[in-house]
Each structure stands twice: as structure tokens, then as C-alpha cells.
N, C-alpha and C positions, 0 to 999 in steps of 0.2 A: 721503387725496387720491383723488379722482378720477380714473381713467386710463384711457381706451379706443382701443385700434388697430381702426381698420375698413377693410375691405380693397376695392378694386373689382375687380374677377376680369378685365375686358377691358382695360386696361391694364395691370394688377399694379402700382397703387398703392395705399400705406398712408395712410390718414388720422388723424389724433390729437385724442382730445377732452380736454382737462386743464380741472378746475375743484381748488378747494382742501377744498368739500363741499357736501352737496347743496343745493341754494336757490343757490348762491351764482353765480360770474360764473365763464365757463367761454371757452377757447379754442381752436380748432380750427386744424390743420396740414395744409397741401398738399390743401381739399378737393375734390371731383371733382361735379362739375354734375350729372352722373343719380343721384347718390347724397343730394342736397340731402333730399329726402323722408327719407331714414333720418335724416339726421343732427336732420333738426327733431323727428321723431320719441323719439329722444333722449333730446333735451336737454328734452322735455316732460317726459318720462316720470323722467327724473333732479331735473325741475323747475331747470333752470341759464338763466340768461339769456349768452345769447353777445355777449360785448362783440368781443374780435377774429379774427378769420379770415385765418391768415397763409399766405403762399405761399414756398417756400423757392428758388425759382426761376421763372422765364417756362415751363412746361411745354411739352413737342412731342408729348405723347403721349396727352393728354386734355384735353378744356375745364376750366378751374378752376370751383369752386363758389364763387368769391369774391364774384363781382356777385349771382347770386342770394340768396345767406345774405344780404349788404347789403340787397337788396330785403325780406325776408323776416324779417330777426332787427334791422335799424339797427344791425346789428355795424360795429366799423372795419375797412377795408380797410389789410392793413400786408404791402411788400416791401420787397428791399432797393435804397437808392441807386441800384443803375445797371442798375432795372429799363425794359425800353422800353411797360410799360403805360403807359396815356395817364393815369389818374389812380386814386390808390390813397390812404386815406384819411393813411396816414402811412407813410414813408417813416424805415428805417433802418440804422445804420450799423456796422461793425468797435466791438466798446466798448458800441454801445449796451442796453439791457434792455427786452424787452416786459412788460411787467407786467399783471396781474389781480391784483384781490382776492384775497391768499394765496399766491401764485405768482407768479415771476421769472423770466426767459428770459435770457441772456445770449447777445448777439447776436455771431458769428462768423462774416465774412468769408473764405468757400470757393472763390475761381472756380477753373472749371477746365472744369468738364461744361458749364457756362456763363458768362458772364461777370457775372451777376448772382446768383450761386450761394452761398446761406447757409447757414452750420448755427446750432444754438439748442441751448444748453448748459445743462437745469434738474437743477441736484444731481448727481444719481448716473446722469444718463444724458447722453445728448446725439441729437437730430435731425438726421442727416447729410444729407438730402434727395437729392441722385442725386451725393453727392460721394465718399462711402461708402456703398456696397453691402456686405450680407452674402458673404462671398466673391468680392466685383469690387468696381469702379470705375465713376462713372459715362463712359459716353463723351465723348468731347473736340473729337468732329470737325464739331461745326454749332454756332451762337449762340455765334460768336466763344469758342469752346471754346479750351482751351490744355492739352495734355498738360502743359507746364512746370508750369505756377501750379495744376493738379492736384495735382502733387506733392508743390510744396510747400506745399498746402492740408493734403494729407493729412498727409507727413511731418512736417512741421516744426509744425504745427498740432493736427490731429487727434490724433495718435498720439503726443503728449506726454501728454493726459490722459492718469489711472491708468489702470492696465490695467481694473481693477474698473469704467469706467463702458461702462453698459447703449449700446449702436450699434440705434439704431429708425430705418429709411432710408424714404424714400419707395416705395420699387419694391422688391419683390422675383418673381421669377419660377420658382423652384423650390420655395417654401410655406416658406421660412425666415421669422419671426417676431421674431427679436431674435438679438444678437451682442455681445458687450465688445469694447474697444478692444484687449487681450491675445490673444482668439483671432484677432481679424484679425489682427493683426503675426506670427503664427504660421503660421495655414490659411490668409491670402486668397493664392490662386497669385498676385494681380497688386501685392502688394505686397514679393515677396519676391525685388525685384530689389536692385542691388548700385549703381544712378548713376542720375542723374535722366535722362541718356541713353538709358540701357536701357530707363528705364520711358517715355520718348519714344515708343522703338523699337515695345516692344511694345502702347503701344497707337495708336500708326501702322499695326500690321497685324492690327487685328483685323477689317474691311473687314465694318462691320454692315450692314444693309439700313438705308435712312431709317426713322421709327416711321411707322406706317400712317395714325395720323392727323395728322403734322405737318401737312400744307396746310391744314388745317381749325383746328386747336388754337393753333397759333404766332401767325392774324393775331386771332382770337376773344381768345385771354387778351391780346393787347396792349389790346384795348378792353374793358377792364373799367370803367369808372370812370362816376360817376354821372352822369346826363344834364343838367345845369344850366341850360338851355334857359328851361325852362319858367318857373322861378324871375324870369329875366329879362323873360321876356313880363309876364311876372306885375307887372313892377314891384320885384321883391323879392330886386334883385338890385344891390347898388353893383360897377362896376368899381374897380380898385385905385385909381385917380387921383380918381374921385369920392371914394371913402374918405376921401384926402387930404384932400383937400379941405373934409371936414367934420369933423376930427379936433379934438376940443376943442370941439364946441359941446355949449350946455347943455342941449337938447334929443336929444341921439344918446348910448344909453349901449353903449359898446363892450363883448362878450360873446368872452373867449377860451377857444376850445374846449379846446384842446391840455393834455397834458400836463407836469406841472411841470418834468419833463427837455427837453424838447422847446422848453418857453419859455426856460431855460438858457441850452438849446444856438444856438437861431436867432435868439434875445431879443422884446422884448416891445412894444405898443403905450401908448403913455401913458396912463394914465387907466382901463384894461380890467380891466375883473373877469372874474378867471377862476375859469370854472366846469369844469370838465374835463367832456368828452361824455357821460361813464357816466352821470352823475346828472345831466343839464340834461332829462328830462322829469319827473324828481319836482319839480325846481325849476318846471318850467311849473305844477305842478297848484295848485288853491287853495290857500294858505298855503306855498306854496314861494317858496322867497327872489327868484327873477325877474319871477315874478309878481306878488309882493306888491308889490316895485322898480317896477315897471313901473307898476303901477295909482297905487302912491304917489306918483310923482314926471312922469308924463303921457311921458315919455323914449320916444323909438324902439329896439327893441333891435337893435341890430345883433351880427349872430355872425359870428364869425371862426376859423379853424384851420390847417392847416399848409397844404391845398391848394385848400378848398372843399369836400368832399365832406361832411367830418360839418356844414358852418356849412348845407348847403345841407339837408343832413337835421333839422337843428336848427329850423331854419326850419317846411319841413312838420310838426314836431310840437308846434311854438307855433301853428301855426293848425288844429291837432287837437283842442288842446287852448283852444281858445277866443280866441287871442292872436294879432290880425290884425297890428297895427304892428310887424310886423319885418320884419327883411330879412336878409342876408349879404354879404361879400366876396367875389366873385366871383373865383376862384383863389388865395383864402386869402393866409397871409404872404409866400411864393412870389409870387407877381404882385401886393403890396404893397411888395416888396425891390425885384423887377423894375422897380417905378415910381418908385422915389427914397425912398419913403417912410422917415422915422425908427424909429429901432428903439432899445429902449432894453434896454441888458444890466445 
């Protein structure tokens, strides 16, 4: 396995590259916007192509590198449920798994430090992002923070895992590097209180300074999400009701991006061949199955995914790749649900 913690010095956040080996599809945690350049650098040099770029939280203490990897790699954008970005390629929940090629994440639901605050549990470690800190906790007192649901993020949650699994946090600021879930329960002074009052208590009075760059960082990472604008000028763009609208004709072939858990979980459009995002530009190239669809049968391809961000990427790489007649849902299954439309589970 592939494994790399890369560090930003003016924040003191950790970054994480996970692929399964080299060549293959690699995925990055919590990464940080002036650091984009190394991480592509990389992933070059390891030769991994970047499918997702995930965020463990709405950050206040650095711009995320999320929009630009999207720009730059056609990675998915994935946070959790009750994040307040405006649009993130996929969206997930307590239960769910992010997956790559060879690699599993097991997605776990942390608020506390924030209200949109995840951790991601692969094997013998786990990603605590600012829920768990190497000897702290993250703070609780902005983005609808809650010392309580801290607690019991960490206690009842976190700190059931064995002692033996690896704690890799987003921040650390004293050069700590890694931690098990045994030494915290031991050394972290803030977890060695006695009532979830207590730990109220003390972290009620730890009375931090705001982070330096919250005013800049909190309204930036809420607008991460792709500019879909254009798409519509373009023409190349159905609203959800239009969708509707033309659902079942024999000239429109419906393209679903998402993946198989996600079509499961939110269910499916009638009629829609799905192709999950990782592999729809080898499908565009000559002798790939959309293309071939597409030339064989005169059809419009239309793409679709959970919000619009990968159909609308989807798009730009069929007219990249030579393939005018497409277009996309514009706000994905999301503003297809929103509009009445069927769904089939």
C-alpha cells in the first residue's frame, strides 16, 4: 500500500495520499490549496491517478485543496452530509465507505469540533480530522461545535476501537506524527476526565484565540463546487424537470455516474446505464462502450450523478474527446428528487 502524511507548516495540517500500488487510483485527505503543486507532483512521480479528494470537515484554518485537485486531476469531490459547501461531488454518511481501487474507508460520523466533523476508519488505522488530536481534542466553540456530541464522538465512538489502531489527525502543532487509540486513553490530558460534564467544563475554559485565517477560509471552502454555468450557456445542460420530461425517449440515452452504493442508497433512474465516473473517459475513447453506444445507436447522451458536479465534468470530457451530443442534469439526482421525478430502488 501506498501511504503518505504531508504536512503544511502554516497551519499544521496533515494531508494523506492512500493508493493500493503504484499505477493505480489513489486518494487524498483534508488537502490544503498552496500545497496542490506537491501533491500533483506526487502523484506523478508515484504515477496514481486521483479519483477522490476528501475533506473531514468545513476547515477555519486553511483553504481546502479540494476545488483545485477537481480542476486539475477530474477527482470527485466527497464530504460529509451536513456539510454547508455549496457542492461537493458526493456526499456521505455515518455506515457509509469511500472506496478506490484496493482500498475501503469506512465512513464515521464525529461532530463535535464541528457539526459536519468525520472520521474514516481504513484497517489498522483511522483518520480522526480535528475530532482527535495527538494529546487534545479538537476545539468546540465555532461551526455549530458541541463539547457534548465531542464526547460522545470520541468516547463512545473513537475510543472503542482496539487500542492497536494507528490515530493520523489533521493538525498537529507540536511535530507529533501518529498516535493509537491506547495511548490517547492514557496520555491525552483532555480525555482523562471522569463525566461528560467535566469534559463540558474543561473545554468551556480553554478560551483559544479564533484561527488566523477563519474570515478568509470558512466563506472560500463553503464555495468549492464546480461552476455549472457554462454548461448551460452552452446548451448542455437539462434542469431536473426538463429531465422529466424526456425520460424514456428513444433518442436520449440516460448515463449514471455514481456509484453502486450510492445508486442503492438514493435509487435509480429508469432505463440508465451506469457507468461509475472513474472509468467514463476510457469509455468516451474510441472503442469504448459510450462511444461505440452513442455512434451505433444516433442517442444523446445524457450524464447524471448525485449533484451534478462529476455529470458536468463528464460532459467536458466527451466533448474532449470528440463527443458533441451530450449534455447533463443539472444538480444531479438531488434536484431530480427535488422535482418529483421517479426513482427506482
Amino acid at each position: 500500500m501506498i501511504f503518505r502524511q504531508l504536512f503544511d507548516s502554516v497551519s499544521g495540517t496533515y494531508s494523506y495520499v492512500l493508493a493500493s500500488r503504484h499505477g493505480g487510483e489513489a486518494l487524498i485527505l483534508d488537502p490544503v490549496l498552496e500545497k496542490v503543486d506537491r501533491y500533483c507532483q506526487l502523484l506523478r512521480e508515484l504515477d496514481l491517478k486521483l479519483v477522490k479528494a476528501v475533506d473531514t470537515h468545513l476547515h477555519a484554518d486553511h483553504v481546502t485543496g479540494l476545488g483545485e485537485l477537481r480542476d486539475r486531476t477530474h477527482c470527485m469531490t466527497v464530504m460529509g452530509d451536513q456539510t454547508k459547501a455549496d457542492v461537493v461531488a458526493m456526499r456521505v454518511a455515518d455506515g457509509d465507505k469511500v472506496t478506490i481501487e484496493g482500498l475501503s474507508l469506512d465512513v464515521m460520523y464525529t461532530p463535535g469540533h464541528t457539526d459536519d466533523s468525520y472520521s474514516y476508519l481504513m484497517g489498522d488505522r483511522v483518520f480522526t480530522g480535528d475530532t482527535l488530536l495527538i494529546r487534545g481534542t479538537g476545539r468546540t466553540d465555532f461551526q455549530n461545535g458541541s463539547s457534548r456530541a465531542q464526547y460522545d464522538s470520541i468516547f463512545n465512538r473513537l475510543l472503542k476501537l482496539p487500542d492497536e489502531t494507528m490515530v493520523f489527525p489533521a493538525h498537529d502543532y507540536k511535530g507529533d506524527t501518529v498516535s493509537t487509540i491506547g495511548e490517547e486513553k492514557r496520555y491525552n490530558p483532555r480525555l482523562q476526565v471522569r463525566s461528560v460534564d467535566e469534559y463540558i467544563e474543561l473545554m468551556a475554559n480553554l478560551k483559544l484565540p479564533n484561527p488566523k485565517m477563519m474570515d478568509v477560509a470558512v466563506p472560500a471552502n463553503m464555495r468549492v463546487g464546480l461552476h455549472q454555468e457554462e454548461l448551460e450557456k452552452e446548451g448542455r445542460a437539462l434542469t431536473a424537470s426538463e429531465a422529466i420530461r424526456v425520460l424514456g425517449r428513444p433518442d436520449i440515452l440516460l448515463v449514471d455516474l455514481r456509484e453502486t452504493n450510492e445508486r442503492m442508497k438514493h435509487g435509480m433512474l429508469e432505463g440508465a446505464l451506469h457507468t461509475p465516473y472513474p472509468s467514463v473517459e476510457e469509455s468516451l475513447k474510441p472503442g469504448g462502450m459510450l462511444r461505440e453506444v452513442a455512434a451505433a445507436t444516433g442517442r444523446r447522451i445524457v450524464f447524471f450523478c448525485a449533484f451534478g458536479e462529476r455529470s458536468a465534468m463528464a460532459v467536458a470530457a466527451a466533448k474532449e474527446a470528440g463527443l458533441a451530443n451530450t449534455a447533463h442534469i443539472a444538480g444531479g439526482i438531488d434536484a431530480w428528487k427535488k422535482a418529483g421525478g421517479p426513482v427506482v430502488h
